[in-house]
C-alpha positions, 0 to 999 in steps of 0.5 A: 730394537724389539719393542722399541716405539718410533714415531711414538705410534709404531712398536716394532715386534719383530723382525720379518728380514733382512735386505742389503739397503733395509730391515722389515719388521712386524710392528703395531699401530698403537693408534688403531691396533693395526698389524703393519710392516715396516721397512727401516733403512740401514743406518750404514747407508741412510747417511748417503743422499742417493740411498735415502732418494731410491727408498723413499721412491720405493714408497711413492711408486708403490703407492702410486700403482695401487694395484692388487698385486702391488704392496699398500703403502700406509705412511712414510716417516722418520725414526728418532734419529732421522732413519727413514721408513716405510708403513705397508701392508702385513703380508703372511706367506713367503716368497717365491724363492722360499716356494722354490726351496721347499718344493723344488719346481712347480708344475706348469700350470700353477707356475703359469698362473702366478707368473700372470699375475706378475706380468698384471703388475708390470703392465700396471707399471709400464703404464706408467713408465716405471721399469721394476729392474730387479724382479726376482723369485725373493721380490714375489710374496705368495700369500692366501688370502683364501685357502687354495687362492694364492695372489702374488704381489710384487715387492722391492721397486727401490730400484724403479726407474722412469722408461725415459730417463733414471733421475737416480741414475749412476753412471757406470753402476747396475742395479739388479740380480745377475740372474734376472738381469737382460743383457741391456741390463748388465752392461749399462745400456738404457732399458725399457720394459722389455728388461722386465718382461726378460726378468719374467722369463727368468722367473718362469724359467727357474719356477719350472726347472727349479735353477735358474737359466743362467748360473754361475760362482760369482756374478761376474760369471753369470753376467758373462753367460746372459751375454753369450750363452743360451739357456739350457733346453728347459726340456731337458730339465723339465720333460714335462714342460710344454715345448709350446710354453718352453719357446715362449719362455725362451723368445722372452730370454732373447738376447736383443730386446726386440726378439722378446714379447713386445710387453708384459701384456703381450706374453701374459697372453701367450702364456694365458692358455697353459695357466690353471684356470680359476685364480683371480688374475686381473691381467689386463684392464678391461678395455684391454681384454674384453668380456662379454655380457650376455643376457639369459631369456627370463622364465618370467618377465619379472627375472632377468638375469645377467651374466657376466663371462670372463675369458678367465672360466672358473676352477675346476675343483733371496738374493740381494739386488748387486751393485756391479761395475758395467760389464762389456761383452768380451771380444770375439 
C-alpha cells in the first residue's frame, strides 16, 4: 500500500503500526507538504457498523479535548473503497511499553513526571465524561520536542466511553487490556473515572517494577488475579521505590472504586512531590491549582517586574485492547 494516494491529497509512505482494528501509517499531504499519520481501519472489520462507529468516535473525542498531552486530529475521510480514516499529528518517539523494553524500569522520579502528564489528560477527559477505558504503556507516546523535555501524549481513545452511559455499548463484552483493567472493568460493571485512575496505578506500578501488578499466561488468568489477589509489595521489586509513593500506587489499585483516589486530579497531586521538578506538566487548570503573582520592588520607577511562581519550580540541571467475555469473580 506504499505509495498509494488516497483521497487524492494523502501519499502514504510507510507504515509506523499495526493495531487490532487499524494500521497507522506515515503519509504526506500533497497539498501543503505536511508529514501526517494516518490511521487506516482494517478492512476485516470496517464491513462491521459498530467498528466504523468506535473509529470514527476515537477522531471526535480526540479532537474535542485539544489538550497538549492529546493527539491532534487534522482530517477524517474515506478511502477509494470506502475504509475510513483518521489525519493526526506525526509523532516521532516511542511508546512507553517500548521506553519499558529498552530500559527495563524507570526511576521514580522521571516515572512521576510522565505519569502526571497522563493524569493532566484524563482530567481534561473526565471533564468532559469521557472515560479512556484502555490506558496502557502501548497507548503512551513519549516524544522530545526538546532535548531533555519529554511530553506525553495520550493515544487509542476508540474505546472511550460517555461516564453516563456507552452508546456503543455491547452487553456482555469488555473492551480493555487485562493488565490495566479495574476489577469493575473486567466483569461488565458500569465504570467511571475511577477505572481510569486504576488504569494509572497500573502503569505507574510497572514503569517502577518493570512488570506488570497482575500477570499471567492467558488473560483469563490475569483477570481472575485483578479480582482476587493484591499485587506483589512493589518494594520488593523496586527497593528503592518510596514506601510513601508505593501506598500511593496501591490505594489507586484498590479493588473497589471507592478506595482509590477520587480523581485523576487528586492522585496527580499526591503523586506531585516524588515527581522530578521541570518538566512542563499542565496538570490542572489554573483555577484548579493556583499560582502566585508576585510583584518585585523596581530599582527605578520605570521598571517593574512581574514574576510569575509556579507551584511547578524549574529543572535542576504493545498489547492489543481484547475483547473478553464478562468474567465473574469465582465463589468462595
Amino acid at each position: 500500500m506504499a505509495d498509494r494516494t488516497i483521497s487524492e491529497k494523502y501519499r502514504l509512505r510507510r507504515r509506523l503500526g499495526e493495531g487490532a482494528a487499524g494500521d497507522v501509517w506515515e503519509a504526506e499531504n500533497l497539498l501543503v507538504g505536511r508529514r501526517v499519520a494516518i490511521k487506516i481501519l482494517h478492512p476485516s472489520v470496517a464491513s462491521r457498523p459498530e467498528m466504523q462507529q468506535r473509529f470514527l468516535a476515537e477522531a471526535r473525542l480526540s479532537a474535542k479535548l485539544a489538550h497538549p498531552n492529546v493527539v491532534d486530529v487534522y482530517d477524517l475521510g474515506r478511502t477509494q473503497e470506502g475504509t475510513p480514516y483518521i489525519v493526526m499529528e506525526l509523532l516521532e518517539g516511542e511508546t512507553l511499553e517500548k521506553t519499558l523494553q529498552r530500559r527495563k524500569r524507570l526511576p521514580a522520579q522521571f516515572a512521576c513526571e510522565l505519569m502526571m502528564q497522563v493524569l493532566a489528560t484524563l482530567v481534561a477527559a473526565h471533564k468532559l465524561e469521557i472515560v479512556h477505558r484502555d490506558l496502557k504503556p502501548a497507548n503512551v507516546m513519549l516524544v522530545y520536542p526538546r532535548p531533555d523535555q519529554p511530553l506525553v501524549k495520550v493515544l487509542d481513545f476508540g474505546v472511550a466511553q460517555g461516564i453516563q452511559a456507552d452508546p456503543l455499548g455491547e452487553a456482555g463484552l469488555v473492551f480493555g487490556t487485562p493488565e490495566y483493567m479495574a476489577p469493575e472493568q473486567a466483569t461488565g460493571e458500569k465504570v467511571d473515572e475511577r477505572c481510569d485512575v486504576y488504569a494509572a496505578g497500573a502503569i505507574l506500578y510497572e514503569l517502577l517494577a518493570g512488570v506488570p501488578a497482575f500477570r499471567g499466561d492467558t488473560a483469563a488468568v490475569v483477570i481472575s488475579r485483578v479480582l482476587t489477589t493484591a499485587p506483589e509489595p512493589l518494594h520488593k521489586l523496586a527497593p528503592d521505590v518510596p514506601r510513601d509513593l508505593e501506598a500511593i500506587i496501591l490505594s489507586a489499585l484498590a479493588k473497589k472504586p471507592k478506595d482509590r483516589p477520587a480523581s485523576a486530579a487528586e492522585m496527580s497531586a499526591r503523586i506531585a512531590p516524588f515527581a522530578t521538578k521541570g518538566i512542563p506538566t499542565p496538570i490542572i487548570q489554573l483555577s484548579e491549582r493556583p499560582m502566585l503573582l508576585k510583584q518585585k520592588k523596581p530599582k527605578t520607577k520605570k521598571k517593574l517586574e512581574l514574576v510569575l511562581q509556579s507551584s511547578i519550580p524549574p529543572r535542576r540541571s504493545s498489547r492489543a485492547p481484547r475483547r473478553i467475555s464478562t468474567l465473574k469473580p469465582p465463589k468462595k
